[in-house]
SELO-545422 format. One record per residue (C-alpha): residue number from 0; y negated, x negated, z negated; residue in one letter. Coordinates in nm, 4 decimals, decimal comma. Last residue first. Layout:
<recs>
REC	n	y	x	z	res
REC	NUM	Y	X	Z	A
...
</recs>
This chain:
<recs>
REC	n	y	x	z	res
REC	175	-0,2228	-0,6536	-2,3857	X
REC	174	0,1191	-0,7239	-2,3346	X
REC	173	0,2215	-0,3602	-2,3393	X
REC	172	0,0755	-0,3036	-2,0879	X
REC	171	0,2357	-0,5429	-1,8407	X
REC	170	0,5269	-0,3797	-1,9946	X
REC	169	0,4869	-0,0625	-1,8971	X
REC	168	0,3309	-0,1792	-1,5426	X
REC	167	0,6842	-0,3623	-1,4660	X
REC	166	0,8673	-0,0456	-1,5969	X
REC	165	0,6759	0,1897	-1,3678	X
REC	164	0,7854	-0,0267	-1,0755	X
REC	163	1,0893	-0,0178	-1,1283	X
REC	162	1,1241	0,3075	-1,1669	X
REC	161	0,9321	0,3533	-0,7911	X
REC	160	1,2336	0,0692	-0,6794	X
REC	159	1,4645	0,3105	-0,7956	X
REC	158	1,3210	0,5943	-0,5843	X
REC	157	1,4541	0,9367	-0,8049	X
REC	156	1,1027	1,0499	-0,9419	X
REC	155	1,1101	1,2824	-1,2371	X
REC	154	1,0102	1,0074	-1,4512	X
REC	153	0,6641	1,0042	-1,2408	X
REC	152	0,5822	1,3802	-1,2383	X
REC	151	0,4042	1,3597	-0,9130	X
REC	150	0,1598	1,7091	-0,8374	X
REC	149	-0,1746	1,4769	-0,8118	X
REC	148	0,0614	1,2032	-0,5870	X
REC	147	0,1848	1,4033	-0,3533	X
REC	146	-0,1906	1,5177	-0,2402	X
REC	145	-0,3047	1,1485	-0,2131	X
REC	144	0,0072	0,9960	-0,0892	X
REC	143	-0,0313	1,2779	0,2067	X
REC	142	-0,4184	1,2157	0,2332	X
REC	141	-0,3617	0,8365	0,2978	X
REC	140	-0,0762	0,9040	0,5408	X
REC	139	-0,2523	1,1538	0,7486	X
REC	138	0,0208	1,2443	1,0566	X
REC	137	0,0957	1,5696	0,9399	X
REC	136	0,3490	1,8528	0,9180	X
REC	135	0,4836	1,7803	0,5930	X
REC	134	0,8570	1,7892	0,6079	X
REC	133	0,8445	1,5861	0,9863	X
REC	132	0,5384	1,3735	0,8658	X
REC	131	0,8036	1,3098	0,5839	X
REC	130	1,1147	1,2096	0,7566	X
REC	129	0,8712	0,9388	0,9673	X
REC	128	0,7745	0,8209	0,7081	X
REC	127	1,0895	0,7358	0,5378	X
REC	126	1,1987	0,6193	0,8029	X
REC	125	1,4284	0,3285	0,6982	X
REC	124	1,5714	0,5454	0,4594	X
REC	123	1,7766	0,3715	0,2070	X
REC	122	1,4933	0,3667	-0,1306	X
REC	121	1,5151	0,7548	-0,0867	X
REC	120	1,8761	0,7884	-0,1790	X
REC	119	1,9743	1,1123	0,0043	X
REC	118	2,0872	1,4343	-0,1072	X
REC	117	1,7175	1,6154	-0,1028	X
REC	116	1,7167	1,4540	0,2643	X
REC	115	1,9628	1,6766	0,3653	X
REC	114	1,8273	2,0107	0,1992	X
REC	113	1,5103	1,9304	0,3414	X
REC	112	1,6671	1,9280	0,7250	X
REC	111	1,5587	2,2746	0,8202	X
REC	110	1,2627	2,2478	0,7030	X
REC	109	1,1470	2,5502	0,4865	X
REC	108	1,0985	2,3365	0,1194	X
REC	107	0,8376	2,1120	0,3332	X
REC	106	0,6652	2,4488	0,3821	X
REC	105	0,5187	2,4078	0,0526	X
REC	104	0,3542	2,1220	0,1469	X
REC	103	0,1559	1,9580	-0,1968	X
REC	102	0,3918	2,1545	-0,4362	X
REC	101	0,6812	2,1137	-0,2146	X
REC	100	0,6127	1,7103	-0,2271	X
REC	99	0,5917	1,6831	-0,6432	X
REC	98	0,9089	1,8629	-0,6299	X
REC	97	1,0972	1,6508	-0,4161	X
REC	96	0,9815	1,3471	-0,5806	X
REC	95	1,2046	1,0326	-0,4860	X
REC	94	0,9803	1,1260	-0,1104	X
REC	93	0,6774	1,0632	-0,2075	X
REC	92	0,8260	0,6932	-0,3665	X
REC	91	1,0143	0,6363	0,0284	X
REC	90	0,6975	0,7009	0,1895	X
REC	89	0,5686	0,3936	0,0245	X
REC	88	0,7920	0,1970	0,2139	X
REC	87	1,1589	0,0282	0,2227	X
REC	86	1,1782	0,0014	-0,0603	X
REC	85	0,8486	-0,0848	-0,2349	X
REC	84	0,8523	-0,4513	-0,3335	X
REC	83	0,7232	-0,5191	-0,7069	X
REC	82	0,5773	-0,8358	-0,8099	X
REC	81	0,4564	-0,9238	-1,1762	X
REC	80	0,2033	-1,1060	-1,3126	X
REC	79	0,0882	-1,2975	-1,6229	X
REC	78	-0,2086	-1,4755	-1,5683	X
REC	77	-0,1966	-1,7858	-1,8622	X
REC	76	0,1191	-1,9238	-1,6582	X
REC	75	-0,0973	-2,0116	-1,3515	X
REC	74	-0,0353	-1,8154	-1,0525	X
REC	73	0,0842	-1,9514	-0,7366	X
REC	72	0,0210	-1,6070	-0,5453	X
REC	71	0,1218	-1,7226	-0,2143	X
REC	70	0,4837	-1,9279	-0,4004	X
REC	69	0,5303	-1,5746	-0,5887	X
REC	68	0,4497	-1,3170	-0,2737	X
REC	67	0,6829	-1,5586	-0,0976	X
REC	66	0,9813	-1,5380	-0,3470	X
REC	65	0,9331	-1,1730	-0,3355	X
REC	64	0,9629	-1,1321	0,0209	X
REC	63	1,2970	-1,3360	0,0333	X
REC	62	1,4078	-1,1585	-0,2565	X
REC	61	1,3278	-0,8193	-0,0711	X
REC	60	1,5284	-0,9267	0,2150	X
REC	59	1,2915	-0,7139	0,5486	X
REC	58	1,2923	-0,3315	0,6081	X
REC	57	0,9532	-0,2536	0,5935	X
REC	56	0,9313	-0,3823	0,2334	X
REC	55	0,6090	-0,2558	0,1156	X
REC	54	0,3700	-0,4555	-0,1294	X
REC	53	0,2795	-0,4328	-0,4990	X
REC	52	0,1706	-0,6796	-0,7341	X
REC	51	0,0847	-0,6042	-1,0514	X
REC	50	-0,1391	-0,8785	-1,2099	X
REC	49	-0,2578	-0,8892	-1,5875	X
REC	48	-0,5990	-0,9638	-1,6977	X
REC	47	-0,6516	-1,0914	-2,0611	X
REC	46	-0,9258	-1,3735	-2,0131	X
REC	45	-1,1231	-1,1366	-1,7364	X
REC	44	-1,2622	-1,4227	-1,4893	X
REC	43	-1,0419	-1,3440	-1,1434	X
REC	42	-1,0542	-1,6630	-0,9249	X
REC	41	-0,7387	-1,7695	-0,9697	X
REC	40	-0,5877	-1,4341	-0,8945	X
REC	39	-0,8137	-1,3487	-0,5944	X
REC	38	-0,7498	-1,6642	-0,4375	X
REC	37	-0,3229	-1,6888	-0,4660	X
REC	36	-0,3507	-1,3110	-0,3317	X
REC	35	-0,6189	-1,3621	-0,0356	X
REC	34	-0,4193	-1,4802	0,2264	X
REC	33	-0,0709	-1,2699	0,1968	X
REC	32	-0,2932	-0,9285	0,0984	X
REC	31	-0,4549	-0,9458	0,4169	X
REC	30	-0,1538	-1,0106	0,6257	X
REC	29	0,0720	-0,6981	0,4432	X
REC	28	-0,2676	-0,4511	0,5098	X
REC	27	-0,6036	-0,4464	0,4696	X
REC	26	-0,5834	-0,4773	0,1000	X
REC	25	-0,6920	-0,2736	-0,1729	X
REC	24	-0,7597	-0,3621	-0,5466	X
REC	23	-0,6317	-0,0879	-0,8285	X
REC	22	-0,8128	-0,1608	-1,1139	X
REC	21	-0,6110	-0,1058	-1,4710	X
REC	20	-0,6839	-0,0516	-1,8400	X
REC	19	-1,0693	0,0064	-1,7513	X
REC	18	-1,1088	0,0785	-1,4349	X
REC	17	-0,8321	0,3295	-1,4025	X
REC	16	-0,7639	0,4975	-1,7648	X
REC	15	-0,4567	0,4537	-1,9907	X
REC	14	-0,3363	0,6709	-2,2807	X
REC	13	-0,2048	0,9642	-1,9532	X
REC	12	0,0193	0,6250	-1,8723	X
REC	11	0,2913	0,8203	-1,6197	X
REC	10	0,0447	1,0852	-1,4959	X
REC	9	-0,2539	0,8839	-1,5066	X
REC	8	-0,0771	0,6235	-1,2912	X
REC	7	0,0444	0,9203	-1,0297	X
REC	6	-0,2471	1,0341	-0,8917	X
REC	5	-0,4450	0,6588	-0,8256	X
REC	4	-0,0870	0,5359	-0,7199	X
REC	3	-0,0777	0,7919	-0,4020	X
REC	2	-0,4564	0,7389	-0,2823	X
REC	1	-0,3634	0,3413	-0,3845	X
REC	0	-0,0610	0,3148	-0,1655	X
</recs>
């Protein structure tokens, strides 16, 4: 998630730079961010720092998930946060931008099932990656996000929950 969010945040905020407006902070995945969310937010010293929390589905209740993420996190109300779930996975967001992905993999635009999937609502697909190793041709996630991501044109993007998420970082920003 961060090779594909460290192409498209300058995109959507060009005013905003990494490390400075925002940090993006891994996590080993869904287990590692669980234990060390609640820590890592209490124990974060910048006054004004704002949380954006971001974490697949993978096909579970999104409230449910959400709820969680909120009773792990147990911020206090001076760190404002919000909690985004990616439906259903991060493949879904590279695949909301069609364009962005036949710029990266040209020969995505070739498959013979592209023009189905152009019709679909990518938040839906429960395979989401698996639809786009088929388009792409490869099995590297990390550089897939990465490549999508430097040709994304976030507005452009159909995923709903990828909208959403743009909105929650707008207006973390904008309560700086």
């Amino acid at each position: 998630m961060g090779a594909f969010l460290r192409g498209v945040l300058p995109a959507a905020f060009p005013q905003r730079q990494e490390d400075v407006d925002w940090i993006l902070i891994g996590h080993q995945g869904r287990t590692d961010l669980e234990q060390s969310i609640g820590r890592k937010a209490r124990a974060w010293s910048e006054p004004n720092a704002r949380f954006m929390i971001t974490r697949d589905n993978d096909g579970g209740d999104c409230r449910a998930l959400k709820t969680k993420l909120v009773d792990l996190l147990g911020a206090p109300p001076e760190r404002p946060f919000k909690i985004r779930i990616v439906c259903q996975e991060l493949e879904s967001w590279l695949l909301g931008d069609l364009e962005a992905l036949t710029k990266a993999y040209p020969q995505a635009k070739r498959h013979a099932s592209f023009r189905t999937w152009s019709k679909r609502d990518p938040d839906t697909l429960t395979n989401a990656s698996d639809v786009l190793r088929q388009l792409t041709g490869t099995r590297a996630k990390v550089q897939r996000a990465e490549t999508i991501g430097r040709h994304s044109e976030p507005k452009d993007n159909r995923s709903l929950s990828f909208q959403t998420f743009l909105s929650g970082m707008r207006t973390l920003f904008s309560e700086k």
